[in-house]
LUMVO-180003 format. One record per residue: residue number from 1; x, y, z of N, C-alpha, C, O in turn; residue in one letter. Coordinates in Angstrom, 2 decimals. Layout:
BEGIN
   firo      n.c1      n.c2      n.c3     ca.c1     ca.c2     ca.c3      c.c1      c.c2      c.c3      o.c1      o.c2      o.c3   rofi
    NUM         X         Y         Z         X         Y         Z         X         Y         Z         X         Y         Z      A
...
END
This chain:
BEGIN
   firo      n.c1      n.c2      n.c3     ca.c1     ca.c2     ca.c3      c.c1      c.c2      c.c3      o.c1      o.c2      o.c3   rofi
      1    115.90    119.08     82.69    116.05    118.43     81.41    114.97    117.37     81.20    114.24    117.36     80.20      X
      2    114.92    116.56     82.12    113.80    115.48     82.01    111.93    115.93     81.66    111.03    115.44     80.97      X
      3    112.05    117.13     82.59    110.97    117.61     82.76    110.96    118.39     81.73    109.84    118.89     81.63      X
      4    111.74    118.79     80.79    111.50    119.23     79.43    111.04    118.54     78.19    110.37    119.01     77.27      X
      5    111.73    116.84     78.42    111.74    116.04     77.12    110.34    114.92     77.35    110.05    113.99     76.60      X
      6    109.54    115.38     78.71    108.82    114.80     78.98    107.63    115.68     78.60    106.97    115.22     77.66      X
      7    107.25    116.69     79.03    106.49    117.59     78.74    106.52    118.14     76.80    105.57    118.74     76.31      X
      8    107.59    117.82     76.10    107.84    117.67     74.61    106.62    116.60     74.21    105.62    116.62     73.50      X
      9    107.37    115.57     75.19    106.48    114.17     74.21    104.90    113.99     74.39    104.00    113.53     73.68      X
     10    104.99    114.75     76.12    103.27    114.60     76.38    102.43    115.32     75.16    101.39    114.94     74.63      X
     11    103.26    116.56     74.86    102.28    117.25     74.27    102.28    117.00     72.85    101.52    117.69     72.17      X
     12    103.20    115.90     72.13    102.83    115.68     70.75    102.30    114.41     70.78    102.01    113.82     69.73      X
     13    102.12    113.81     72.16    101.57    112.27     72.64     99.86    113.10     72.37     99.09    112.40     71.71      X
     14     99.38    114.24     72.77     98.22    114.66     73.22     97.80    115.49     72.12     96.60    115.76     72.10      X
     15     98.38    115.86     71.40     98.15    116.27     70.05     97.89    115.59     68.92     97.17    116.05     68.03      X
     16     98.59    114.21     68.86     97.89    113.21     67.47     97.50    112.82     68.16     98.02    111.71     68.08      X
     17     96.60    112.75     69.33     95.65    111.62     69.85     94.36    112.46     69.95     93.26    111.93     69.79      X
     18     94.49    113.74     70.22     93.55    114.49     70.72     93.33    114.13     71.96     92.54    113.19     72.04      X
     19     93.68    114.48     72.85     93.41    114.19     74.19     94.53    115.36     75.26     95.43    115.97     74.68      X
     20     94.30    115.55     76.86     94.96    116.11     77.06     95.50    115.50     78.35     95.30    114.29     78.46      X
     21     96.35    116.29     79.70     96.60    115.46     80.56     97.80    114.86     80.41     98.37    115.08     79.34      X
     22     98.34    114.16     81.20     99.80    113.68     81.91     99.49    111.78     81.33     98.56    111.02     81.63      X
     23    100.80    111.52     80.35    100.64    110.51     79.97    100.92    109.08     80.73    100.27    108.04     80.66      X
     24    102.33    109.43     81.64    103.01    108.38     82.59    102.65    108.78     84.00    102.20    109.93     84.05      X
     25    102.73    108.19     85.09    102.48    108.20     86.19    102.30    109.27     86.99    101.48    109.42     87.89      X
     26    103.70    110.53     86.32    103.50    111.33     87.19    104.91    112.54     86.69    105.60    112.64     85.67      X
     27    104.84    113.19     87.80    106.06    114.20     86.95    107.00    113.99     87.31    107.02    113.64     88.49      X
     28    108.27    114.05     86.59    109.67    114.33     87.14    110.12    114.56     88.33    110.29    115.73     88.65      X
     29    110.41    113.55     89.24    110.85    114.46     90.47    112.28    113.87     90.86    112.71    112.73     90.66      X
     30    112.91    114.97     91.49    114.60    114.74     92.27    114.51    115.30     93.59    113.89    116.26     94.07      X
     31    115.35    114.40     94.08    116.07    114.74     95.45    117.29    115.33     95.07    117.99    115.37     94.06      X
     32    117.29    115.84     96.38    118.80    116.59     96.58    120.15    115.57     97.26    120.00    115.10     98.38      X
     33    121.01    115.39     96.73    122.26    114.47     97.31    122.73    115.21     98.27    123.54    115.97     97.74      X
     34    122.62    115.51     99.98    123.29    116.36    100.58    124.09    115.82    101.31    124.85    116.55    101.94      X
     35    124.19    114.10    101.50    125.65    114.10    102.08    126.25    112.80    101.20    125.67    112.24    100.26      X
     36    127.12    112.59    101.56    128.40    111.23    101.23    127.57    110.29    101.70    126.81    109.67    100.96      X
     37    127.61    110.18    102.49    126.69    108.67    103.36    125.30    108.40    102.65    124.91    107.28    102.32      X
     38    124.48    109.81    102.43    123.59    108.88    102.05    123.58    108.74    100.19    122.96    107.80     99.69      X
     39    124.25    109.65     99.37    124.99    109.29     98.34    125.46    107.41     97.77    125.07    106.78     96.79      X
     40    126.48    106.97     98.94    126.97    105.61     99.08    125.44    104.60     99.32    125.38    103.57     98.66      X
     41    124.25    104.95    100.25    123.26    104.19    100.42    122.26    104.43     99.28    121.20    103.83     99.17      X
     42    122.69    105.32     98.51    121.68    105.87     97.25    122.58    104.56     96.35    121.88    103.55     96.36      X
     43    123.54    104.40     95.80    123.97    104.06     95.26    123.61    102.58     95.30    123.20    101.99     94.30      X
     44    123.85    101.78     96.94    123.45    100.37     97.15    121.88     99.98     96.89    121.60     98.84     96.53      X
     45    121.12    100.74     97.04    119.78    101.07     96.74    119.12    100.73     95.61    118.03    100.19     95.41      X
     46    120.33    101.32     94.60    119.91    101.79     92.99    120.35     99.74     92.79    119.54     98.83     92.65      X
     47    122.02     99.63     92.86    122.73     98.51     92.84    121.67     97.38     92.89    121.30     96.82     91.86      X
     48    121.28     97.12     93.91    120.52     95.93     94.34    118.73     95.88     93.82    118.18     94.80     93.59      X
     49    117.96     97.30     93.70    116.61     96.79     93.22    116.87     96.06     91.75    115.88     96.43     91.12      X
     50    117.39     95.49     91.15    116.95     94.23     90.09    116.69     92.85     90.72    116.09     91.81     90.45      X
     51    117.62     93.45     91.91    118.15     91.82     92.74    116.21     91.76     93.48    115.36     90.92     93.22      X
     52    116.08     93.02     94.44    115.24     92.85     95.25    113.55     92.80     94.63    112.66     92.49     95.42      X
     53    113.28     93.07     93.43    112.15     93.52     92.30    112.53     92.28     91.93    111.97     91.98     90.88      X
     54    113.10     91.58     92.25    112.71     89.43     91.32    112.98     89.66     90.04    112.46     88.79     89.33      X
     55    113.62     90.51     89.40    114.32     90.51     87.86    115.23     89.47     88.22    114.80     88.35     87.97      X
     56    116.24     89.51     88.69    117.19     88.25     88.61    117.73     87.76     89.85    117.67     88.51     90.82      X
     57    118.12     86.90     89.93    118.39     86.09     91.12    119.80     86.04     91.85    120.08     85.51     92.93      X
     58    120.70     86.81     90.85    122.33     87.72     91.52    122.55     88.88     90.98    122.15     89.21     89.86      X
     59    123.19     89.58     91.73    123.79     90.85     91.03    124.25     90.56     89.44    123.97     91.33     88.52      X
     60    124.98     89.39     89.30    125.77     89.48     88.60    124.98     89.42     87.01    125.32     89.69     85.86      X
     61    123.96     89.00     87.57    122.28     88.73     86.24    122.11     89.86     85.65    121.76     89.78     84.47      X
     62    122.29     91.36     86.28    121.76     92.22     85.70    122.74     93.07     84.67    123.14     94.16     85.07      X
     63    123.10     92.65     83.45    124.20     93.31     82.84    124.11     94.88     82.50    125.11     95.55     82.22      X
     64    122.77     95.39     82.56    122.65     96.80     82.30    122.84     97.90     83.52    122.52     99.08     83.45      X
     65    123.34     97.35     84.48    124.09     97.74     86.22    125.10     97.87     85.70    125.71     97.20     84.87      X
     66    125.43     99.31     86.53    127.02     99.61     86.56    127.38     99.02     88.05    128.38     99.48     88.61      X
     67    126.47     97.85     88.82    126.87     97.18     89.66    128.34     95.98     89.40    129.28     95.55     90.07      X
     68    127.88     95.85     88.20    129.29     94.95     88.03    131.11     95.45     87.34    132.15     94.86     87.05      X
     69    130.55     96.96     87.37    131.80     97.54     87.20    132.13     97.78     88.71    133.31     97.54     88.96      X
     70    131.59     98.08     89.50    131.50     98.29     91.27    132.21     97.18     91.63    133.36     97.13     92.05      X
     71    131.42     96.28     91.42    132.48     95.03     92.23    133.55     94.32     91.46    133.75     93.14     91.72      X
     72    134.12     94.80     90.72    135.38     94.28     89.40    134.80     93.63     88.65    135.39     93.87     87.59      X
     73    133.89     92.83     88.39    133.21     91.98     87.46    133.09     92.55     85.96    132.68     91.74     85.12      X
     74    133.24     93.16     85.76    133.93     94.20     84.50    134.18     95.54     84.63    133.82     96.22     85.60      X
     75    135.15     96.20     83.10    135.65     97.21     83.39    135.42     97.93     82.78    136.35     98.49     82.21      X
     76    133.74     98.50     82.46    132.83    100.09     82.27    133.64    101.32     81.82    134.79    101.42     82.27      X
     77    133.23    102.14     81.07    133.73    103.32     81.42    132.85    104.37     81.59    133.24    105.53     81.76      X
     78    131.50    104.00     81.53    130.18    104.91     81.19    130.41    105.64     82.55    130.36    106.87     82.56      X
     79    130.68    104.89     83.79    130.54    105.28     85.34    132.21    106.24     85.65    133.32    106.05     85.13      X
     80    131.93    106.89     86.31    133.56    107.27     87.35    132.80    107.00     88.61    131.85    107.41     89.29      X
     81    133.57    106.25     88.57    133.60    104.90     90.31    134.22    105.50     91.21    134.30    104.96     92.31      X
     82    134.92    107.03     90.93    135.60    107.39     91.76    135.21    108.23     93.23    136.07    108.60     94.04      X
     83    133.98    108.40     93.36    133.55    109.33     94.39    132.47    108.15     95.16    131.92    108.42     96.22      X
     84    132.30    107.15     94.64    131.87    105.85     95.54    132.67    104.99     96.28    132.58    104.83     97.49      X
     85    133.80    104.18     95.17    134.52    103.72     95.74    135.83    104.17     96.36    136.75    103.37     96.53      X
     86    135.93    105.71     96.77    136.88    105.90     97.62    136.45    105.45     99.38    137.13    105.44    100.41      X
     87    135.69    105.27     99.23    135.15    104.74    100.34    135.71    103.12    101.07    135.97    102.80    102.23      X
     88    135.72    102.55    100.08    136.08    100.93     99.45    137.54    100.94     98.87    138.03    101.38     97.83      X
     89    138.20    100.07    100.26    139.63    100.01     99.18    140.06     98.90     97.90    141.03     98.96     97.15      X
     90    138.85     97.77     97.96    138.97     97.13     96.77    137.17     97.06     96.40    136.20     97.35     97.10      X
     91    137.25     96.55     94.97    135.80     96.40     94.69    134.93     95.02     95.75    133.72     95.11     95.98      X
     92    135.53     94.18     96.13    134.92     93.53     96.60    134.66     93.54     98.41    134.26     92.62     99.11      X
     93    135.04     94.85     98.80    134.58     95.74     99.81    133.13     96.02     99.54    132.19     95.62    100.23      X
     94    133.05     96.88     98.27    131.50     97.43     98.04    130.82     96.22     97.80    129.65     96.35     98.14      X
     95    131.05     95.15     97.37    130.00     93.84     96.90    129.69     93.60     98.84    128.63     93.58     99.46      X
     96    130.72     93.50     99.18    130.08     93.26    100.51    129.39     93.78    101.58    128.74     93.16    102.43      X
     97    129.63     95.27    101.45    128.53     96.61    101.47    127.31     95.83    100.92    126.59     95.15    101.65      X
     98    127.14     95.95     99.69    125.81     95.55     99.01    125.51     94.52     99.92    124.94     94.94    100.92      X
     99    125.70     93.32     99.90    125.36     91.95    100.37    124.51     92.34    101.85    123.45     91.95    102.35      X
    100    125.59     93.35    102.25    125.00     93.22    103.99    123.73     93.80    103.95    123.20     93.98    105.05      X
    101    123.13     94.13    102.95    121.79     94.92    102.87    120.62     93.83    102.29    119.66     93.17    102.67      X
    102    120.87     93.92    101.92    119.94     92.36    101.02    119.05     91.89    101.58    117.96     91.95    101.01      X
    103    119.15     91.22    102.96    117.85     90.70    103.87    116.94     91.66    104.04    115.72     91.57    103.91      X
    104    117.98     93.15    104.53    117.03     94.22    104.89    116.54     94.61    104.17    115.47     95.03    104.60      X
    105    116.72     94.90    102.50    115.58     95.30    101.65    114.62     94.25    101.47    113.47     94.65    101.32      X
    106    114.79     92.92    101.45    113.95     92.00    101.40    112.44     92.54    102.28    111.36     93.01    101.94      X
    107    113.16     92.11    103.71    112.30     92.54    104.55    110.95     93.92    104.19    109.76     94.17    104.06      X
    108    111.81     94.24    104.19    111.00     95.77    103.96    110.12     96.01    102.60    109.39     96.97    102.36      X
    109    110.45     94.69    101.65    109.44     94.75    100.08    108.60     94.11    100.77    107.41     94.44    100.80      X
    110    109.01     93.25    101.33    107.50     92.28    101.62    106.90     92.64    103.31    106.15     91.95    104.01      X
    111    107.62     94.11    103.66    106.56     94.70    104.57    105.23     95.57    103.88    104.05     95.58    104.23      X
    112    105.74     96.08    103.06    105.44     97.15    101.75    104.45     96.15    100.90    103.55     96.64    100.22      X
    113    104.65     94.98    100.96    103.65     94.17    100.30    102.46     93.62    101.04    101.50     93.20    100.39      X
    114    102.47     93.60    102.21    101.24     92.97    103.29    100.16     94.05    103.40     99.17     93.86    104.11      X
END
């Protein structure tokens, strides 16, 4: 789908401009979700880069996260929370999931940065 509505726009992006070629970075690409575990670390991943990218300075900063339907901080319906947080018997299980990661993505932006 992506790779359809992208390849749409390149080519009417490349048509009133006259020009040809790939407009954004690069093409569409996906992984495959093949287990639960790393599903749940996909998820903390997604959760936390606003935090770890210096957009804001708590989770709770980023209102366009379905991170704060995750940890009760409001109650979403865009998400079904249900194949994450069965994992988590309350929301503030997964906030603390998240938390315990935090140094370690730190670490690793500003290995990625040297």
């Amino acid at each position: 789908m992506m790779r359809y509505l992208m390849n749409g726009y390149t080519n009417i992006f490349n048509s009133r401009y006259n020009r040809s070629g790939t407009i954004l970075q690069g093409p569409f690409r996906s992984e495959s979700i093949d287990s639960e575990n790393y599903f749940i670390h996909l998820s903390r991943y997604i959760h936390l880069n606003p935090l770890v990218a210096g957009i804001v300075d708590s989770l709770e900063d980023w209102q366009w996260s379905s991170c704060l339907d995750y940890v009760g901080l409001r109650d979403g319906t865009l998400c079904d929370k249900k194949e994450i947080m069965s994992d988590f018997k309350y929301p503030n299980e997964y906030r603390e999931f998240l938390e315990n990661d935090i140094e370690r993505m730190f670490a690793v932006k500003n290995l990625e940065m040297e």
